[in-house]
Each structure stands twice: as C-alpha cells, then as structure tokens.
C-alpha positions as CSV (number, residue, x, y, z in Angstrom):
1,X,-24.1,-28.7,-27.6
2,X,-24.3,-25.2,-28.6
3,X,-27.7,-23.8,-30.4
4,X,-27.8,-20.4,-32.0
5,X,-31.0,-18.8,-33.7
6,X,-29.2,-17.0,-36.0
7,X,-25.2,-17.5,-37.0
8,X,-23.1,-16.0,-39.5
9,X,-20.2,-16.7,-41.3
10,X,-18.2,-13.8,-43.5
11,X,-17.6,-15.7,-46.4
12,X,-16.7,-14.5,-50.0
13,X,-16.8,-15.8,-52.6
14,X,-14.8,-18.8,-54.1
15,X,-14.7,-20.0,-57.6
16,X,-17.4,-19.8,-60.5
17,X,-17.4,-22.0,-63.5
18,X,-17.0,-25.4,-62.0
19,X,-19.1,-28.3,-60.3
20,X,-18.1,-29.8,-56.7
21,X,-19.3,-33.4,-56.4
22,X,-20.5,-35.1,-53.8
23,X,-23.2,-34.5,-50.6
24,X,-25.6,-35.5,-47.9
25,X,-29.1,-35.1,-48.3
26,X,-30.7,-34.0,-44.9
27,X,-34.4,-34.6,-44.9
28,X,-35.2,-31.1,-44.0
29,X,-33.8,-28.8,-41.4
30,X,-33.3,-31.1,-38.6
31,X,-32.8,-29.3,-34.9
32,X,-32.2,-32.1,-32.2
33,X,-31.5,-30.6,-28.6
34,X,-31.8,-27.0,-29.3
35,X,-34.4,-24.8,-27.1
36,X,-33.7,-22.0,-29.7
37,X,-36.7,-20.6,-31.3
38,X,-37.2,-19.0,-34.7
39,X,-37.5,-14.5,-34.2
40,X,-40.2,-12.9,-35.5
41,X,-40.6,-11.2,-38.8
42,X,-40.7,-8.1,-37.2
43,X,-37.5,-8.7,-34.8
44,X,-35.6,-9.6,-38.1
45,X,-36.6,-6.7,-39.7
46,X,-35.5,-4.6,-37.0
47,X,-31.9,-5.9,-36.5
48,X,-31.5,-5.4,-39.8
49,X,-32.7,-1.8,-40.7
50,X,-30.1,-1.1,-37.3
51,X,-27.3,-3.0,-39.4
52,X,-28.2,-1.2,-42.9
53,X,-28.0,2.4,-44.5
54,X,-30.9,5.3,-43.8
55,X,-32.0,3.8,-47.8
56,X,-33.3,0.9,-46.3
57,X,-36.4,0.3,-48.0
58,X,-39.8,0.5,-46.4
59,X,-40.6,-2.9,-46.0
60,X,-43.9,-4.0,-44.8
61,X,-44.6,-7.7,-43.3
62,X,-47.9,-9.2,-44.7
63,X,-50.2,-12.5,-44.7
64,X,-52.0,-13.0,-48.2
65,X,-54.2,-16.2,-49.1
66,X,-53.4,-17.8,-52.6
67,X,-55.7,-21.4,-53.1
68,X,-57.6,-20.9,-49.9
69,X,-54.1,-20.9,-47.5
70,X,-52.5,-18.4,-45.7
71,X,-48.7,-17.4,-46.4
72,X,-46.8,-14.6,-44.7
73,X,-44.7,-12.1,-46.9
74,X,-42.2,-9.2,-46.5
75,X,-43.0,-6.5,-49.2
76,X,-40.8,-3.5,-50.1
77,X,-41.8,0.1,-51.0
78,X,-41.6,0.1,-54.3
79,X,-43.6,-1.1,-57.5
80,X,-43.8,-2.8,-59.5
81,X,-41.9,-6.2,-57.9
82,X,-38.9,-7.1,-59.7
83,X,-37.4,-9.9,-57.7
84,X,-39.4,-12.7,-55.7
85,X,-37.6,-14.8,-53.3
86,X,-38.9,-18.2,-51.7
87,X,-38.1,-19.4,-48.4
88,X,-36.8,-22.8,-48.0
89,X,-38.1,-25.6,-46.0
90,X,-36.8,-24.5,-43.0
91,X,-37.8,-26.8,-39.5
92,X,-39.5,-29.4,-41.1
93,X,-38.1,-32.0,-38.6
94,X,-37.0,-31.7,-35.1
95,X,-34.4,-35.6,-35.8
96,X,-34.8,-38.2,-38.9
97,X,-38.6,-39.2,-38.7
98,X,-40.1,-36.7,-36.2
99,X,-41.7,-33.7,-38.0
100,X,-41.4,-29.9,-36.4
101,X,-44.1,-28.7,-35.1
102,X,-43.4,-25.2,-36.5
103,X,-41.5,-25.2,-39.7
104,X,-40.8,-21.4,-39.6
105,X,-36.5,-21.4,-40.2
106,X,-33.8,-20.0,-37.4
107,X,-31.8,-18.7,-40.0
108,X,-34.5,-17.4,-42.8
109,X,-31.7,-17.7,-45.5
110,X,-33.8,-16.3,-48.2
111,X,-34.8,-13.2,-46.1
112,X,-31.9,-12.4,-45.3
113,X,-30.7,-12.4,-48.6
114,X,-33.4,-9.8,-50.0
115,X,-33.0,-7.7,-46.9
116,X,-29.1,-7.1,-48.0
117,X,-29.9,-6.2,-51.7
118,X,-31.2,-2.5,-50.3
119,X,-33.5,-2.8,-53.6
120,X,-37.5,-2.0,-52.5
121,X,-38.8,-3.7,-55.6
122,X,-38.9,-7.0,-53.8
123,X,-41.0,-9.4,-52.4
124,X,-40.4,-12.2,-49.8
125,X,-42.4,-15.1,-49.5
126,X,-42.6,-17.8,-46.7
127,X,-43.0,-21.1,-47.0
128,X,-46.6,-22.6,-45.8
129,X,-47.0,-22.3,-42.2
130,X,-44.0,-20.5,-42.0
131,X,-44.5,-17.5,-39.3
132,X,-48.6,-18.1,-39.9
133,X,-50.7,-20.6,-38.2
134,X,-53.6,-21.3,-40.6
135,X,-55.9,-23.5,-39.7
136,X,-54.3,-26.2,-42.5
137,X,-51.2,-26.2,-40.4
138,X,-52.5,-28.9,-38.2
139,X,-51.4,-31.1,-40.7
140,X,-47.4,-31.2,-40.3
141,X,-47.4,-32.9,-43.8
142,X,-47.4,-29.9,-45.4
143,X,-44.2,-29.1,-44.9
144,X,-43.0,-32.7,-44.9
145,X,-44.3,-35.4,-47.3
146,X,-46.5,-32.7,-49.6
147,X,-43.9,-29.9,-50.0
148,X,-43.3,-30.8,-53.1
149,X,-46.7,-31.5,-54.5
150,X,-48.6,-29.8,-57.3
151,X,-50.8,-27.9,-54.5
152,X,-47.8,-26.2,-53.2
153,X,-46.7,-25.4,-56.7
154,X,-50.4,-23.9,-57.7
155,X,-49.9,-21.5,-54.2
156,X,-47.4,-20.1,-55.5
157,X,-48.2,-19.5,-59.0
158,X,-51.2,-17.7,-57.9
159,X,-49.4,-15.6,-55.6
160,X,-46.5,-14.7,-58.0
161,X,-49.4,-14.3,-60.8
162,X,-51.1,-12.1,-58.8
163,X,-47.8,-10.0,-57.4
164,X,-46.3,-9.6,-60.7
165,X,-49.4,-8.9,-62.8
166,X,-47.9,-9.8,-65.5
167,X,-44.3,-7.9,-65.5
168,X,-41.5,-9.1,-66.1
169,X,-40.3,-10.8,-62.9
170,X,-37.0,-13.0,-61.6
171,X,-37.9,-16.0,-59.0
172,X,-34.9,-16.5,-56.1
173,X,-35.4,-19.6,-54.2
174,X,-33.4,-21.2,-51.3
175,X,-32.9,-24.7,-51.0
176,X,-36.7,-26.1,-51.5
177,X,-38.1,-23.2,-52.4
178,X,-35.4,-23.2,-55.3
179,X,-37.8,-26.0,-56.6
180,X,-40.7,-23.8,-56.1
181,X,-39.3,-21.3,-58.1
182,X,-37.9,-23.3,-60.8
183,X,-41.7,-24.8,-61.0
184,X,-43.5,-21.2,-61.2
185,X,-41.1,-20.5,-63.7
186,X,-41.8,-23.0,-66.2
187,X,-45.4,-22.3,-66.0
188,X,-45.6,-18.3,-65.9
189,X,-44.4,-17.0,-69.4
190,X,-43.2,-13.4,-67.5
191,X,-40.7,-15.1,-65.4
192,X,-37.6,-14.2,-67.0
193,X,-35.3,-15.7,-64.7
194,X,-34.0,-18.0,-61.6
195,X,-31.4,-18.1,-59.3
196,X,-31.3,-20.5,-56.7
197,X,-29.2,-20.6,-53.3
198,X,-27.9,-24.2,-52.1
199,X,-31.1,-25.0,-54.3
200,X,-32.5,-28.3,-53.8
201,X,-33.5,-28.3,-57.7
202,X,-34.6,-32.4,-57.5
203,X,-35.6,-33.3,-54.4
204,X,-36.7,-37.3,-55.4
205,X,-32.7,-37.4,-57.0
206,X,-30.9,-36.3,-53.9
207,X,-33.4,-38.6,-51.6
208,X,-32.8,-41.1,-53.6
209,X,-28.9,-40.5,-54.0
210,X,-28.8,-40.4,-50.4
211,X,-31.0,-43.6,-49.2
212,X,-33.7,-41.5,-47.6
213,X,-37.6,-42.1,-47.8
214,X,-38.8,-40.3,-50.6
215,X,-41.5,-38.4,-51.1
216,X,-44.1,-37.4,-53.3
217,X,-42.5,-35.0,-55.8
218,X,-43.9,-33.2,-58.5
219,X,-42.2,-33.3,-61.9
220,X,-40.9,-30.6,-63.8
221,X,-43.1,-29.9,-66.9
222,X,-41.6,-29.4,-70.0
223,X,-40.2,-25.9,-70.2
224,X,-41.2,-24.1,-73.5
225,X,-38.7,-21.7,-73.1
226,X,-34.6,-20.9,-72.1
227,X,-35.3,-20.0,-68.7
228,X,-32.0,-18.4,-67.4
229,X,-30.4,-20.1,-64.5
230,X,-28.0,-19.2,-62.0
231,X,-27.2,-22.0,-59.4
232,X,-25.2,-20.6,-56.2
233,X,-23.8,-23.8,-54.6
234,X,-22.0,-23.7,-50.9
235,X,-18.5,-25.8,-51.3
236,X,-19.1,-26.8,-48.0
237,X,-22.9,-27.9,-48.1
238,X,-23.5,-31.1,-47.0
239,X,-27.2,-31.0,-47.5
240,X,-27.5,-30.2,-51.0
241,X,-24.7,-29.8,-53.5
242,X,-23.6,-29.4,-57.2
243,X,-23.9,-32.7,-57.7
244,X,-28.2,-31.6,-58.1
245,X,-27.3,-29.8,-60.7
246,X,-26.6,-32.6,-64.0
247,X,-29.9,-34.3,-62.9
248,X,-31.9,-31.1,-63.2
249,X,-29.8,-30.6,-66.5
250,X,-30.8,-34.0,-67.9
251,X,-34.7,-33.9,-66.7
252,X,-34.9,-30.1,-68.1
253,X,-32.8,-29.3,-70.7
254,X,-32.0,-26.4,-69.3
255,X,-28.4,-25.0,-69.0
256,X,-27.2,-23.8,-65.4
257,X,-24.9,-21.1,-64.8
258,X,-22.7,-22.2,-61.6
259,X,-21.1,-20.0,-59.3
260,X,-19.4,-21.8,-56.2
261,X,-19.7,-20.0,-52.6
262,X,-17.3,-20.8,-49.5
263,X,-20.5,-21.5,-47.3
264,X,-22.8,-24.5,-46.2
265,X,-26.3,-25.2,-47.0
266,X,-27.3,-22.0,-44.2
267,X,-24.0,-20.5,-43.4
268,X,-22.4,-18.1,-45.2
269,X,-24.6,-16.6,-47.5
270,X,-25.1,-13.1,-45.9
271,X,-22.2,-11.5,-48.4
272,X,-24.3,-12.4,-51.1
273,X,-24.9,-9.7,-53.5
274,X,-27.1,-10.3,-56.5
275,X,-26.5,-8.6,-60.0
C-alpha cells in the first residue's frame, strides 16, 4: 500500500448542468494502514505562500471558542470577511467501526481551496478537534455519532455570527461541513449564499442509501428564504455524489445549481476557482 499526506490531481473541469447518479457512502474519512500524519497549519501555509504569487494574503492561523469549545481558524488580512469555508469531517475513522483518534484531515480540502482564491477577505474554519486538542476532544464522538447534531450547528452559528457581524457573508463547505454550512445558512438572515464541494448535504439519506449505521442528524429547518446554491460534485466521488442532491431538493425546497468536476470526494479539487 502506498499512503500520501497530501496528493493532487490536475483536474479541470467537466460538465455543468447535469446530475451523475449513483455512490458509496464512506462513514467518514477512513485511513487503514497508513503511518501518514496530518501537517500542521503552519506547514500548509507555508508550502503554499512558496507555490503562490508575492499577493498572497496575510493569513494568520487562530483558535477562537464559540459555545464553550475551542476551534482552530485561518484568517486573511482583510475586513470585513466575505467568504467562510468549513472543513469537512476529515479522520473520523481509522477502518468501518474504529473512530480516529485525531480527526484533523491529510488533505484539508477546504483549505486548500481558500488558500488558491488569493482573496484576504476570507476565513477558514476547522472542524472540532481539528488541529486543537480541547479538553472535549476526549470524547471521539464528536466527530463521529454527534457531527451532525444541533450543538455542532449552534458552534458555528455563533462563530460565523460573530465573524461576519452582520455583513453580508457566503458559507463554502466541504463534504460535512457542506451541511454545516447549509445549516448556518438557513438560520442567519446575512448569509447570502452556499456553495458546497462533494457536499454531504443529507447525511441520514446517503447512510441510509448506503446500509450504514446512521446517526443522529439534525434536520434542516424550514428555510424562510431562496438561499442560493451551488453544488460542486466530483464525477468520480465514490463517497458522496449527485445523487445527494434531489433529497436535499425535496426536504428543502431549495433549487441547486450543479456544476460537475473530473475529481473524487478529495482529489482533484485544487484547480478550483470560485466566482
């Protein structure tokens, strides 16, 4: 077996317009066999500032606290933040039915992602326990069986509520934290859109569509609004596909723009330009 941290594909992009149908739900990021262990924030930043222009923002790694836990952040140098993006779940298992004992990702899609955009009004946000060892993170259910509980969802709000003070701001989640961000949106009126990467939008569908053990999850309220979506789906993701996207659909009544990507659920996305 070969393990790499951190492995790119140069993908472009594919088709738009259309839905792919069909994929495997893998509960979590599983890593069996591999002794590879996730960089730092501060090693990522640097590899990437070395790959990048001399405009490459200013960006700053942080910890803040939102409902009493600790979450690590990456903050550019300019205010006020105009674009949020949410990590996914990265390690929650190590193999099916043995939780990681450090969820923090080898291939921090959603990082990545902002760091490319060369746009300093941006803020990324970890996952919980994600790069910071609070004392909570005893408790590997928090990024396992309560990931997608209304605790997780309240953490976030607060932070975003707090980040954003009340400007307009767009939410950018990867796989779970696509969720996350579809969640904060429909409670925060100054979210003005979403875009999700290989975004697990309904986590208790694709369990269920796949025969795995569900878990507790959340439902969507009712959104009072047309929250813009923009769904980027990998053609080749076997962990979370467009077939996600008619259940959130139904359960929402939102409408989902869909652009395909020639990438899997973590390959593939570091061409990805945002408008």
């Amino acid at each position: 077996m070969v393990c790499t941290a951190r492995r790119r594909l140069r993908n472009g992009l594919w088709r738009s317009g259309h839905l792919v149908v069909g994929t495997v739900f893998i509960f979590g990021v599983m890593i069996s066999g591999c002794g590879a262990r996730p960089a730092s924030l501060e090693a990522i930043l640097d590899e990437e500032s070395g790959m990048l222009s001399d405009n490459y923002p200013d960006w700053k790694i942080d910890t803040v606290v939102a409902k009493g836990r600790q979450l690590a952040v990456v903050r550019g140098d300019q205010q006020p933040v105009r674009r949020i993006y949410i990590e996914g779940d990265g390690r929650a298992f190590f193999s099916r039915g043995q939780p990681s004992g450090d969820p923090t990702p080898l291939n921090p899609v959603a990082l990545d992602v902002m760091l490319k955009q060369g746009d300093g009004a941006a803020l990324y946000v970890a996952r919980p326990c994600q790069w910071v060892r609070g004392p909570e993170c005893s408790d590997t259910t928090l990024w396992t069986d309560k990931r997608f509980t209304l605790r997780v969802i309240e953490q976030y709000e607060e932070l975003i509520q707090r980040e954003a003070n009340g400007s307009p701001v767009e939410l950018v989640g990867y796989s779970g934290g696509a969720w996350v961000a579809l969640q904060v949106a429909a409670r925060l009126p100054n979210v003005t859109r979403v875009t999700t990467i290989a975004g697990n939008l309904m986590p208790d569908w694709v369990n269920r569509e796949h025969r795995v053990t569900e878990i507790p999850v959340m439902p969507y309220p009712r959104f009072t609004r047309d929250v813009p979506v923009t769904a980027y789906i990998g053609v080749e993701d076997k962990i979370v596909g467009s077939g996600v996207i008619p259940a959130f659909q139904a359960a929402t009544g939102l409408q989902v723009e869909v652009i395909e990507i020639l990438a899997t659920h973590g390959e593939g996305w570091d061409i990805l330009q945002l408008p």
